[in-house]
C-alpha positions in Angstrom: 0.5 57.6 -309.0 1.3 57.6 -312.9 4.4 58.7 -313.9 4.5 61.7 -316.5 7.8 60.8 -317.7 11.0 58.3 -316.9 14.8 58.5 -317.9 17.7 56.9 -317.5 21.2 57.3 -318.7 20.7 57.3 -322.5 18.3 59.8 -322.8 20.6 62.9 -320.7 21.6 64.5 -324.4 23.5 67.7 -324.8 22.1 70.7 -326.2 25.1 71.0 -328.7 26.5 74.2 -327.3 27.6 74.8 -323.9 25.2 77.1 -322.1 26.0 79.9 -319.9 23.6 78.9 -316.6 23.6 80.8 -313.1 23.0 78.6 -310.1 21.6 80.6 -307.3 22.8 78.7 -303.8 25.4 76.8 -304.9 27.2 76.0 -302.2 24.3 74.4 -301.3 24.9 70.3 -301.8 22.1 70.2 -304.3 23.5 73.5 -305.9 27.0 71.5 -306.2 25.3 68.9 -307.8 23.6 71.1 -310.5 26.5 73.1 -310.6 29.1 69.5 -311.8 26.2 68.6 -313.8 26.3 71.8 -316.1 30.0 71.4 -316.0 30.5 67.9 -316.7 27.9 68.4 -320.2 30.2 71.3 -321.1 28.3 74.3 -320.0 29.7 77.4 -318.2 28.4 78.3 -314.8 28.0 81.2 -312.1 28.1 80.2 -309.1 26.6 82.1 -306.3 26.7 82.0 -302.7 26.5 84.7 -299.9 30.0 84.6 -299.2 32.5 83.0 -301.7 35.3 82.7 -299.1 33.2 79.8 -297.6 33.9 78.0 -300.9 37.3 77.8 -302.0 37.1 74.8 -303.7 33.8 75.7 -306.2 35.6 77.9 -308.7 37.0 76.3 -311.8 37.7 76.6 -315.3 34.2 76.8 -316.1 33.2 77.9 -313.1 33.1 81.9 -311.6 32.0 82.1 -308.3 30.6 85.1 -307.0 29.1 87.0 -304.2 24.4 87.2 -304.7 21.5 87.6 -303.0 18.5 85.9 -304.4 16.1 87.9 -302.7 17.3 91.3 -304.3 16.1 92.0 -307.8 19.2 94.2 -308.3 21.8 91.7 -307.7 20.1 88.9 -309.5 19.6 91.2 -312.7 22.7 92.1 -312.5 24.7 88.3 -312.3 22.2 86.9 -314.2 22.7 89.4 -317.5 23.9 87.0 -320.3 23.1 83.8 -319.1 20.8 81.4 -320.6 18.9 80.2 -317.6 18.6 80.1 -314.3 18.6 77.4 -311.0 17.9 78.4 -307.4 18.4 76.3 -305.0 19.2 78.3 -302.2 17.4 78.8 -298.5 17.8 80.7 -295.3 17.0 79.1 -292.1 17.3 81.9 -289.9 14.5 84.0 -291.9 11.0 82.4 -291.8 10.0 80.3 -294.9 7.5 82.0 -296.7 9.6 85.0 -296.2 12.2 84.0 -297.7 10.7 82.2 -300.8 8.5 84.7 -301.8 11.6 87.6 -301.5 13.6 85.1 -303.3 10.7 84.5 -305.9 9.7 88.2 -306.4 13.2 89.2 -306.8 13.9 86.1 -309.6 10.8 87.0 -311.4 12.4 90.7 -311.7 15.6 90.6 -312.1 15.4 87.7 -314.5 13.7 89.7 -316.8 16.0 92.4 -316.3 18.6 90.1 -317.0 16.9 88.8 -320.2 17.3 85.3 -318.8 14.1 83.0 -319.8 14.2 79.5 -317.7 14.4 79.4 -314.6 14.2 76.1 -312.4 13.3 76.1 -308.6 13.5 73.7 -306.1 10.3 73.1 -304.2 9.6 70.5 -301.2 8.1 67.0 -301.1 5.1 68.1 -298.2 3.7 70.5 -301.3 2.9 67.6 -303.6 -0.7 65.4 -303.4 -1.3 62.2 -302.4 -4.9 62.4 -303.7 -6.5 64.7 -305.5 -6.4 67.9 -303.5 -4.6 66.3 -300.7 -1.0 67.1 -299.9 1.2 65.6 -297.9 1.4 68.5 -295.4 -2.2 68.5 -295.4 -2.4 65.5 -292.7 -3.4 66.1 -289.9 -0.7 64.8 -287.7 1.8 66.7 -289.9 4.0 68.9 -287.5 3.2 72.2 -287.7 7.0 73.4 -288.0 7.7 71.3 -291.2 3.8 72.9 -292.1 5.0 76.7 -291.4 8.5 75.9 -293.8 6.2 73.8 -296.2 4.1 76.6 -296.9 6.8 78.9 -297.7 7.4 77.0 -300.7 3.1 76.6 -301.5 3.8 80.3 -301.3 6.1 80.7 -303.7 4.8 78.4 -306.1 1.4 80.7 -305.9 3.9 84.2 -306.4 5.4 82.4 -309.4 2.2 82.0 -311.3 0.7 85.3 -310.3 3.7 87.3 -311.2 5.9 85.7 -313.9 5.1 86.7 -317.4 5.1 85.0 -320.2 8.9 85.8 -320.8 9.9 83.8 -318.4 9.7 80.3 -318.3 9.3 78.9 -314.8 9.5 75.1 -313.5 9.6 73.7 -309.8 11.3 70.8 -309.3 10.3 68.7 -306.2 12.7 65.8 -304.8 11.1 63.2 -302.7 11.1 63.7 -298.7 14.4 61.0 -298.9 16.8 63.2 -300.8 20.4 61.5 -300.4 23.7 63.1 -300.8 25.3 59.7 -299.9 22.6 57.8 -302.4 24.7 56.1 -305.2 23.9 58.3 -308.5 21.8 55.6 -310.9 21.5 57.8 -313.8 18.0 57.4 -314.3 15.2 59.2 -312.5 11.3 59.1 -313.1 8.6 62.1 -312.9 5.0 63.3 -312.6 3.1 66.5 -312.1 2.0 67.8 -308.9 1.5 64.3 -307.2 3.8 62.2 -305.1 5.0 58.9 -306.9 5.3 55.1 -306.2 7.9 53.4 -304.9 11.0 54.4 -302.8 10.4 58.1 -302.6 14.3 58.4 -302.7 16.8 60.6 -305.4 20.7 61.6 -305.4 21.9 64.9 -305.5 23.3 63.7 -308.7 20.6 62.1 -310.0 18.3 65.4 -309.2 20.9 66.7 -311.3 20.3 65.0 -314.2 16.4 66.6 -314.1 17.6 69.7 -314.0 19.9 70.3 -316.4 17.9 68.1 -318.6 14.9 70.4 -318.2 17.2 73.5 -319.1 18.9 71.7 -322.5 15.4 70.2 -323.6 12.4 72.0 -321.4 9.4 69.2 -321.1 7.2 70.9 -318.3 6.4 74.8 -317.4 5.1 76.5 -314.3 3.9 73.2 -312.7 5.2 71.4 -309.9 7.3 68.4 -310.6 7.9 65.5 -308.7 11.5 63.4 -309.5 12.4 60.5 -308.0 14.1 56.9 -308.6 
């Protein structure tokens, strides 16, 4: 596959200001991730999480942690009010997938705009993106039907997303490979493309997923596609 776009450690700029950005499902390892990221380029971030007492060690100095729920419109509109944009990067394993995703995408799309927030980054799921034109990954036809069910809940919310969001906000979902790393030592550098799987290891760090988001907050490349980062 062709990549639509490669970075590596020179290329993460600042925006010049710090940004005010809310991180849906940050106590979340990937949420963590984005959430030092934001930090670490100078921005200010709002953490949420279902229950802040699980995280005692998220808050900081540019960090307020609070208590959300990214499926109601009401809460998100009202955490997300003043902020800039938007990552959500939570998930619920004890409600079924596409229940979840498309609550959590018809409450963003809301209460975003409520909020007045305009980017919004999502994370979607390696199985979504193709192999071949027209062919995903999930598509095969030894592809367990669990990881199919979960899969779809993301193809669902992808589809809500670009039915629903208006042109006020601006929407982006950001896909990891299927070897997404915590432990993976952070290279600094990732590469992309849109909608398709790409060559080579199919591997990314938290920290190095990072880097894609926040740089597609400070300097927006792609909207209300699907795509795919990876070393």
């Amino acid at each position: 596959m062709s990549n639509d776009m490669s970075k590596n450690a020179s290329d993460h700029m600042g925006s010049g200001e710090g940004r005010n950005i809310i991180v849906f499902g940050a106590g979340g390892r990937i949420g963590r991730a984005a959430v030092a990221e934001a930090v670490a380029r100078g921005h200010r971030v709002t953490a949420v999480v279902r229950d802040p007492s699980k995280y005692p060690g998220l808050a900081g100095s540019s960090v307020t942690v609070v208590r959300g729920d990214a499926t109601d419109p009401a809460s998100v509109a009202a955490l997300a009010a003043g902020h800039d944009a938007a990552v959500h990067a939570s998930v619920r394993l004890d409600v079924p997938s596409e229940e979840y995703f498309t609550a959590a995408a018809k409450a963003l799309v809301a209460g975003l705009a409520e909020g007045g927030v305009r980017r919004l980054l999502t994370l979607g799921i390696a199985t979504t993106l193709e192999t071949a034109p027209g062919v995903r990954i999930m598509d095969a036809a030894d592809f367990p039907d669990a990881w199919r069910v979960f899969a779809q809940g993301h193809v669902a919310e992808f589809d809500l997303l670009a039915a629903e969001a208006g042109p006020e906000l601006d929407w982006l979902m950001v896909v990891p490979p299927l070897d997404l790393n915590a432990e993976a030592e952070v290279t600094g550098g990732y590469r992309t493309a849109v909608g398709t799987v790409l060559d080579g290891p199919g591997r990314i760090a938290h920290g190095d997923l990072a880097l894609a988001l926040l740089d597609e907050i400070e300097q927006p490349r792609h909207s209300r596609v699907q795509l795919a980062v990876s070393v």
